[in-house]
C-alpha positions, 0 to 999 in steps of 0.5 A: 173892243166890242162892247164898251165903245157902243157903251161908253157912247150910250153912257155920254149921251145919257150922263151927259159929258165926262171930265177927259176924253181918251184917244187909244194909241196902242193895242197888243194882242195878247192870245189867240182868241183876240184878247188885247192890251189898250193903250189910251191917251188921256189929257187932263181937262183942267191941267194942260201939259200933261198926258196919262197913258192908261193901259187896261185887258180888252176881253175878246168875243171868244173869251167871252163865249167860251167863259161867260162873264159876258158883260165884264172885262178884268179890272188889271190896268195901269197909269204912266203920266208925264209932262207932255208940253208947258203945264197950265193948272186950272180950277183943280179940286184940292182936296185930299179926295182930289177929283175924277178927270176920266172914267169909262166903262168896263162892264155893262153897268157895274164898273168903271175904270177910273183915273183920280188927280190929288194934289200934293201941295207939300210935295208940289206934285200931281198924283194920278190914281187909276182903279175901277169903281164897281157898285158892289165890290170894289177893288183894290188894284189900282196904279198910281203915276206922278207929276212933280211940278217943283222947280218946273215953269208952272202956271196956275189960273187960280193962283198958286195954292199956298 
């Protein structure tokens, strides 16, 4: 990833600190000119227990030459997220907007990969919704994943939403 970690580095110092952290535990190569598949690891700050693994395209610096569109890398991505250990809810948006729980950088300045949580309370299950927010354009790719939670040995911090 050439340019996005030096990016997102810049973008934490200046915004101060994000919701999630994300730990890549994959990339596969997809060409030969370096274009890669990233697979991160994010944990959700207020929901401990569960883990969402997020794919997106990482742009090579050969692609980026030999095509221009310098500063961007495709908004394709994808979420799968899963019960990772006992499940802890703390303070959570409930909302139906519900809240942003990670987001990192995919261009210079413009857009962001995002990952949304939603509660469901008629359903009793945790929605995750990834997408990328752009400040022009938006657009609609996006994946979601869900996390039931009936039936499953579930603490809230709060208080179990009623």
């Amino acid at each position: 990833m050439p340019f996005r970690k030096p990016i997102f580095a810049a973008a934490l110092i200046l915004a101060g600190s994000i919701p999630a952290a994300a730990e890549v535990v994959g990339k596969v190569g997809v060409d030969w000119v370096g274009n890669d598949i990233v697979i991160e690891a994010v944990t959700d700050p207020q929901v401990k227990g569960v883990t969402c693994h997020v794919t997106y395209f990482d742009r090579s610096i050969i692609d980026r030459l030999s095509k221009g569109n310098w500063f961007e890398d495709p908004s394709n991505n994808s979420i799968a997220c899963r019960q990772t250990g006992p499940i802890e809810i703390g303070d959570i948006d409930l909302s139906e907007e519900g809240e942003e729980v990670f987001r990192e950088g995919m261009s210079l300045i413009w857009k962001k990969l995002v990952v949304n949580r939603i509660y469901d309370k008629a359903n009793d299950t945790l929605i995750y919704l990834v997408h990328s927010r752009q400040v022009v354009e938006g657009s609609a790719k996006m994946a979601i994943s869900t996390v039931p939670l009936f039936d499953q040995p579930v603490t809230w911090t709060n208080g179990k939403p009623r």
